[in-house]
C-alpha positions in Angstrom: 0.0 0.0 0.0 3.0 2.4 0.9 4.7 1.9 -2.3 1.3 2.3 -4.7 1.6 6.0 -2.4 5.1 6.4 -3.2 4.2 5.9 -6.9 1.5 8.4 -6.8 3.2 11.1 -5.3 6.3 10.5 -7.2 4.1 10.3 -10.5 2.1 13.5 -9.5 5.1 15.2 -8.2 6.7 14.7 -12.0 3.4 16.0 -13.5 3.0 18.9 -11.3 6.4 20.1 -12.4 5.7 18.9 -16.1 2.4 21.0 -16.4 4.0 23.7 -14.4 6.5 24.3 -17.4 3.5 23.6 -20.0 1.9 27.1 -19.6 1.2 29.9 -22.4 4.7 31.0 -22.8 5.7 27.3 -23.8 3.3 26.7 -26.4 4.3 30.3 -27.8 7.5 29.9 -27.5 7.9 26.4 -29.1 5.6 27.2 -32.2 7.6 31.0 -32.6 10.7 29.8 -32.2 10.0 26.3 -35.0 8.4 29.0 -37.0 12.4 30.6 -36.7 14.4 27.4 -36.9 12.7 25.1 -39.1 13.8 21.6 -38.4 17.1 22.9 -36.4 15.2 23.5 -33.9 15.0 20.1 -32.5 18.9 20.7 -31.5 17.8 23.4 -29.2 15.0 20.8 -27.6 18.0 18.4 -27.0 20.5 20.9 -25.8 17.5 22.2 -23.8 16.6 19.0 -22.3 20.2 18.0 -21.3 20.6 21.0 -19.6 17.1 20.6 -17.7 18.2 17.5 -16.4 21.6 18.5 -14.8 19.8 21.1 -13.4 16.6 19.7 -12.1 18.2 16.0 -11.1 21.2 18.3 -8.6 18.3 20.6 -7.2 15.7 17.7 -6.3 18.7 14.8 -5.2 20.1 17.9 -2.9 16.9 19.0 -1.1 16.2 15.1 -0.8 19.0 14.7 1.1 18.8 17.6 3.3 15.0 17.2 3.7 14.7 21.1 3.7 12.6 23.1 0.8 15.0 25.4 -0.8 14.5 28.3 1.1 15.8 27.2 4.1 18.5 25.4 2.7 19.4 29.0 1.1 19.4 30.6 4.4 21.6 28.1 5.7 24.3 28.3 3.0 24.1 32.4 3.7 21.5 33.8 6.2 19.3 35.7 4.7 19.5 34.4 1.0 16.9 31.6 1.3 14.5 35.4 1.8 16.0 36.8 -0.8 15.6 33.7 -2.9 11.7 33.4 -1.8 11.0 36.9 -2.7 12.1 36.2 -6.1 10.2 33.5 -6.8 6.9 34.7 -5.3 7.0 37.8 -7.4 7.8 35.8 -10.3 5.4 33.5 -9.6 2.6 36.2 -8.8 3.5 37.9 -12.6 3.2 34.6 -14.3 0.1 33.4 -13.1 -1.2 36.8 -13.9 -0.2 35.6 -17.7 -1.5 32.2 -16.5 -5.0 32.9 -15.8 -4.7 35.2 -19.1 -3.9 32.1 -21.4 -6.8 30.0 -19.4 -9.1 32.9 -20.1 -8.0 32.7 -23.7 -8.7 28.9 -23.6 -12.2 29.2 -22.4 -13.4 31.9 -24.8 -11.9 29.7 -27.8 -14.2 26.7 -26.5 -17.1 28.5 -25.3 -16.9 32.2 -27.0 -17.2 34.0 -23.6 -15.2 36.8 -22.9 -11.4 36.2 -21.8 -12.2 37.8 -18.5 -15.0 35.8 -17.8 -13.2 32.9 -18.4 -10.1 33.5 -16.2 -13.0 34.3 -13.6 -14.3 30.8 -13.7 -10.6 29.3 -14.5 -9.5 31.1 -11.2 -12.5 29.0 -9.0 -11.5 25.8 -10.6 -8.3 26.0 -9.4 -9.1 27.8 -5.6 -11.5 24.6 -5.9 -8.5 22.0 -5.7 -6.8 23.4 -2.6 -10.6 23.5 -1.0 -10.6 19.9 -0.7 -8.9 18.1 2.3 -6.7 16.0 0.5 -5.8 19.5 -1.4 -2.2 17.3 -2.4 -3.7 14.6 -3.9 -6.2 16.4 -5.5 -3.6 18.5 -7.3 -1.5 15.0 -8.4 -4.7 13.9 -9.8 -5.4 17.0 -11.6 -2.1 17.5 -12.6 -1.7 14.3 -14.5 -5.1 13.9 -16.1 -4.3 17.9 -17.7 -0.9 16.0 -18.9 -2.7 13.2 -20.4 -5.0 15.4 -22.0 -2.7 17.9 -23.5 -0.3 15.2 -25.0 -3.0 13.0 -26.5 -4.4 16.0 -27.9 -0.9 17.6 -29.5 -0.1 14.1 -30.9 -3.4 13.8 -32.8 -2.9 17.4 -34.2 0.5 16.4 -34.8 -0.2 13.4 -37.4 -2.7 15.9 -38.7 0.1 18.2 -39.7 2.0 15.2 -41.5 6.0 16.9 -40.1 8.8 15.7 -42.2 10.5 13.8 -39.0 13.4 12.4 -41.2 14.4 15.7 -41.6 13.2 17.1 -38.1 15.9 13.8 -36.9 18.8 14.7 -39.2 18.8 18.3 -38.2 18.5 17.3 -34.4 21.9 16.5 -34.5 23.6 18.3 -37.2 21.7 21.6 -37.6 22.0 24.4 -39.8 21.8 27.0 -37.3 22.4 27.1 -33.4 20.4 29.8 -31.3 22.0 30.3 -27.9 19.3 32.8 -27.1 16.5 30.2 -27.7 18.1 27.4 -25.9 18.0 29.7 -22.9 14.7 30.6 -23.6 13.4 27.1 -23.5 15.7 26.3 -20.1 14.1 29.1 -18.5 10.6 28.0 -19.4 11.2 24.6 -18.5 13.3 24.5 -15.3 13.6 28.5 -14.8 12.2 30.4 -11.6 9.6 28.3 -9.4 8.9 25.5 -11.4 11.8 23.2 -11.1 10.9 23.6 -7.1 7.3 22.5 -7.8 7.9 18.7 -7.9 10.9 18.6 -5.4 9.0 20.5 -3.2 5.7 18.0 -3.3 7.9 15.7 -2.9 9.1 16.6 0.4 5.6 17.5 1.5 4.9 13.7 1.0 7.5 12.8 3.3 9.6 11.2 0.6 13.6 12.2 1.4 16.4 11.3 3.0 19.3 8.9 1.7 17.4 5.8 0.9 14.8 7.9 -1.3 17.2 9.1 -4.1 16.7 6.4 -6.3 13.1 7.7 -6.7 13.5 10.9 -6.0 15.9 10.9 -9.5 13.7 8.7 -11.5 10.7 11.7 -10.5 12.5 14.5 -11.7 13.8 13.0 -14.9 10.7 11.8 -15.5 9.2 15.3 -14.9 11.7 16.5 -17.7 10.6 13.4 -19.8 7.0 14.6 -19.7 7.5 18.4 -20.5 10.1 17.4 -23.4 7.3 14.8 -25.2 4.7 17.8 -25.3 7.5 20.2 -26.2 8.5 17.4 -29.1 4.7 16.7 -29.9 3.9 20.6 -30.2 7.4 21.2 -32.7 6.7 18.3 -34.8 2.9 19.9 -35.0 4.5 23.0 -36.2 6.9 21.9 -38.7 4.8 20.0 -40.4 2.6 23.4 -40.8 6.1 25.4 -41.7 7.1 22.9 -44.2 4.1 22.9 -46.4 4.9 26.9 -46.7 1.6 28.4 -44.4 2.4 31.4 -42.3 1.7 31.0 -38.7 -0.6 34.1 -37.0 2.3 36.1 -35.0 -0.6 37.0 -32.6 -1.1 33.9 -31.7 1.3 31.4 -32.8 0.1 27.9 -31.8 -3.6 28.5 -32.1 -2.4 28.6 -35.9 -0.6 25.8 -35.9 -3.9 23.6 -34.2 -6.2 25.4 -36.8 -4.3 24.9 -40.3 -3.7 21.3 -39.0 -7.1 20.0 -38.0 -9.4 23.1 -39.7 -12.0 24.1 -37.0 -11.7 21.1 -34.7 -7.7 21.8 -34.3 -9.1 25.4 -32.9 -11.4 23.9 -30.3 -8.4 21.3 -29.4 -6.0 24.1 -29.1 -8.3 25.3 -26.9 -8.8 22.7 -24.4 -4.6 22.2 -24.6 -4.3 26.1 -23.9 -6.9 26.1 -20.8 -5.0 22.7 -19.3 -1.5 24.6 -19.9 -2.5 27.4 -18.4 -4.6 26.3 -15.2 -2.2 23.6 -14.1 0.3 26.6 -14.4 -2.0 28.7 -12.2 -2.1 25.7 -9.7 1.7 24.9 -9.4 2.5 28.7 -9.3 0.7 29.2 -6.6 1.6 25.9 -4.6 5.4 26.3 -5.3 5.5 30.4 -4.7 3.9 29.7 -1.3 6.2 26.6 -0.6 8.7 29.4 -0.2 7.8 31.3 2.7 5.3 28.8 4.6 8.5 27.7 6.6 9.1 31.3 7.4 6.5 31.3 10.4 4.3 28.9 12.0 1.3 31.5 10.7 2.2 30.8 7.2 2.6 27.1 7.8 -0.4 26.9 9.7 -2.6 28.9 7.3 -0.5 27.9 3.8 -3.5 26.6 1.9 -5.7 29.4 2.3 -2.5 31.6 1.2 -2.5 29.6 -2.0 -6.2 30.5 -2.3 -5.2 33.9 -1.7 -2.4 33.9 -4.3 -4.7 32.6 -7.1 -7.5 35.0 -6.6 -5.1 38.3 -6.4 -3.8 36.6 -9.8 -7.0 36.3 -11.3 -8.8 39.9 -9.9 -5.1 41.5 -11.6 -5.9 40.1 -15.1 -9.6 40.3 -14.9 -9.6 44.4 -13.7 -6.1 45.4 -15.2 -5.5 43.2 -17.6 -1.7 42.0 -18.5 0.5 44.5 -16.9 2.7 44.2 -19.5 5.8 46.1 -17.9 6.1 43.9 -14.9 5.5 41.0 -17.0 8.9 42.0 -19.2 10.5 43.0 -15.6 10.0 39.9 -13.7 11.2 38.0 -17.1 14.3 39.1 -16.9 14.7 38.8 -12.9 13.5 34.8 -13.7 16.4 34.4 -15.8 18.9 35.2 -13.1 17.1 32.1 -10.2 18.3 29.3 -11.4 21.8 30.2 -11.7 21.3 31.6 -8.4 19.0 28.7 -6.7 21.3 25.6 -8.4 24.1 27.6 -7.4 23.3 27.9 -3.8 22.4 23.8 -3.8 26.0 22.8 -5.1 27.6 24.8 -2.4 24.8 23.0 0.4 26.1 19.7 -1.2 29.3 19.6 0.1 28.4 21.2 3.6 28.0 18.2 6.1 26.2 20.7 8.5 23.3 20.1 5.7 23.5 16.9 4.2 25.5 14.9 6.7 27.5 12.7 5.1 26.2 12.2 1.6 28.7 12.3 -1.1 27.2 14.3 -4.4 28.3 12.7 -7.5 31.3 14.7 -9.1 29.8 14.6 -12.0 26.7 16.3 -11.6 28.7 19.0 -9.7 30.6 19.5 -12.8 27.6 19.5 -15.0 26.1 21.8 -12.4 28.8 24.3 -12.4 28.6 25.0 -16.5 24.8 25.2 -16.1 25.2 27.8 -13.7 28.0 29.8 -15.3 25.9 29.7 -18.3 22.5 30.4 -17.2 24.0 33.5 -15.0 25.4 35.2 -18.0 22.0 34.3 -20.2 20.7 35.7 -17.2 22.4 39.0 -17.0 22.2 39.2 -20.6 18.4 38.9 -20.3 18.3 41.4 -17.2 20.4 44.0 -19.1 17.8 44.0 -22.4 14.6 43.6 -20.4 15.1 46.7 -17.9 15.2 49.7 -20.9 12.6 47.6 -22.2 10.5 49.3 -19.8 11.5 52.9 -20.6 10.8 52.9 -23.9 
């Protein structure tokens, strides 16, 4: 009975993450940037998903181990940075799930034909719904994975639909014409950037699934996370190739809604918007969830009272879109600032892995303290990079 648990959790806890990354921005940026790239671009998704491994496999194995959420592990490493770290990723994860609720809105009025406001309205109550219920945890695993299911069946059939040249979409995989730093950073970000690698490691230790003797399954969870992210990111680039290659233009206002509707006519439209509203409210829900894993350990108040913050966090979210709209500025701000936490939050976890005071006497794999290092060396200058053009951005 313990180990059908285990499996839940550890299934849920690689969906929560998965669907976490699966929001708006990915299926934007996947269809823009195959739009761009052609078939090269399935180099970036394997860059792109090597990197997300390193990354995500070093941050969940090290929080296992230390059975601490990241926050506090932070603070330990240098008091006061686990704060500074949990600022970060609330306000990043406050301005997403503004964009969130948006694409969920969007979703809604492509199925129903009811205003976008009015449907981030109703989006907004499904998703307080899930933390209503007792089992709030469970009841987010569940949802989590039947929104992955959903999306991925969907993509595929719209895939076959578009009839992609994969021989060619292979070939250039490894040997492309063109290599895009800018994009493989992009998809990084998207995939394992700001809050969302946390969301599954996290859950994780919420289940009470750490320590040594957990690592096997704790690893297996968070590729397997990766794994479910990269299929819909495959699924959705294959959908768009086979759109780019027969010479249609994609709309640039709205990239992937395009690619669903030249490949399945008017039912691809509807599909693409039950994929958008599952991206987006399984985004809303492990926004929320992970941005307030990162201060409930700050007080017994917000431990205490941490599901009704989540509540809190998703309606502020939701009243922002529906009486503001998209502030557009912040959105562009936070961007940039997301960029710069995994450098800094993978960063901090390398250094915790090789203080005993933290993990006791768990040995990290030099290895993946190698590979750790170049991802963080790389994703801090993408992240500067991205810091440096965002800010003027704003004074235009």
């Amino acid at each position: 009975m313990q180990q059908k648990k285990n499996i839940s959790v550890l299934l849920g806890a690689a969906f929560l993450m998965a669907t976490s990354a699966i929001g708006p921005g990915f299926l934007t940026q996947t269809t823009h940037f195959t739009q761009a790239l052609a078939a090269s671009f399935g180099f970036v998704i394997l860059m792109s998903i090597i990197i997300d491994i390193g990354a995500q496999m070093n941050i969940w194995r090290i929080m296992a181990v230390a059975e601490k959420r990241a926050q506090d592990i932070a603070n330990e490493v240098l008091p006061g940075l686990g704060y500074f770290l949990a600022a970060l990723i609330v306000a990043g994860g406050l301005a997403f799930n503004i964009g969130n609720i948006a694409g969920a809105g969007l979703g809604i009025n492509v199925l129903f034909g009811i205003s976008p406001e009015m449907g981030a309205l109703l989006s907004g109550i499904v998703a307080i719904a899930i933390f209503i219920v007792r089992e709030a945890g469970k009841m987010m695993d569940r949802f989590a994975q039947l929104m992955g299911f959903v999306m991925i069946a969907l993509t595929l059939y719209v895939m076959f639909t578009a009839k992609p040249p994969i021989g060619e979409a292979v070939v250039k995989t490894f040997v492309p014409d063109t290599i895009d730093v800018l994009a493989i950073v992009t998809l990084v970000g998207g995939t394992v950037g700001g809050y969302i690698t946390f969301a599954g490691g996290h859950r994780l230790l919420d289940a009470g699934i750490k320590g040594k003797e957990a690592l096997p399954e704790v690893t297996r969870s968070s590729i397997s996370g990766i794994g479910i992210a990269s299929i819909m990111r495959i699924f959705l680039f294959l959908a768009a190739l086979g759109i780019v290659a027969q010479g249609l233009t994609l709309d640039p206002s709205n990239p992937p809604a395009s690619v669903f509707k030249l490949a399945a006519g008017n039912i691809g439209y509807k599909i693409f918007g039950v994929v958008m509203w599952a991206a987006s409210i399984t985004s809303v829900v492990g926004a929320a969830y992970t941005s307030v894993s990162f201060i409930r350990t700050f007080h017994p108040i917000l431990e205490k009272y941490h599901k009704w913050i989540i509540i809190g966090f998703i309606a502020i979210s939701t009243l922002v879109f529906v009486l503001v709209g998209r502030p557009v500025k912040i959105l562009i701000l936070v961007g940039s600032l997301n960029g710069l936490i995994l450098p800094i939050s993978l960063g901090v976890m390398l250094v915790a892995a090789y203080r005993t005071k933290i993990v006791g006497d768990y040995k990290h794999p030099l290895w993946m303290t190698i590979f750790g290092v170049i991802i963080v060396i790389a994703m801090a200058y993408m992240g500067v990079y991205s810091l440096i053009d965002g800010i003027p951005k704003l004074f235009e």
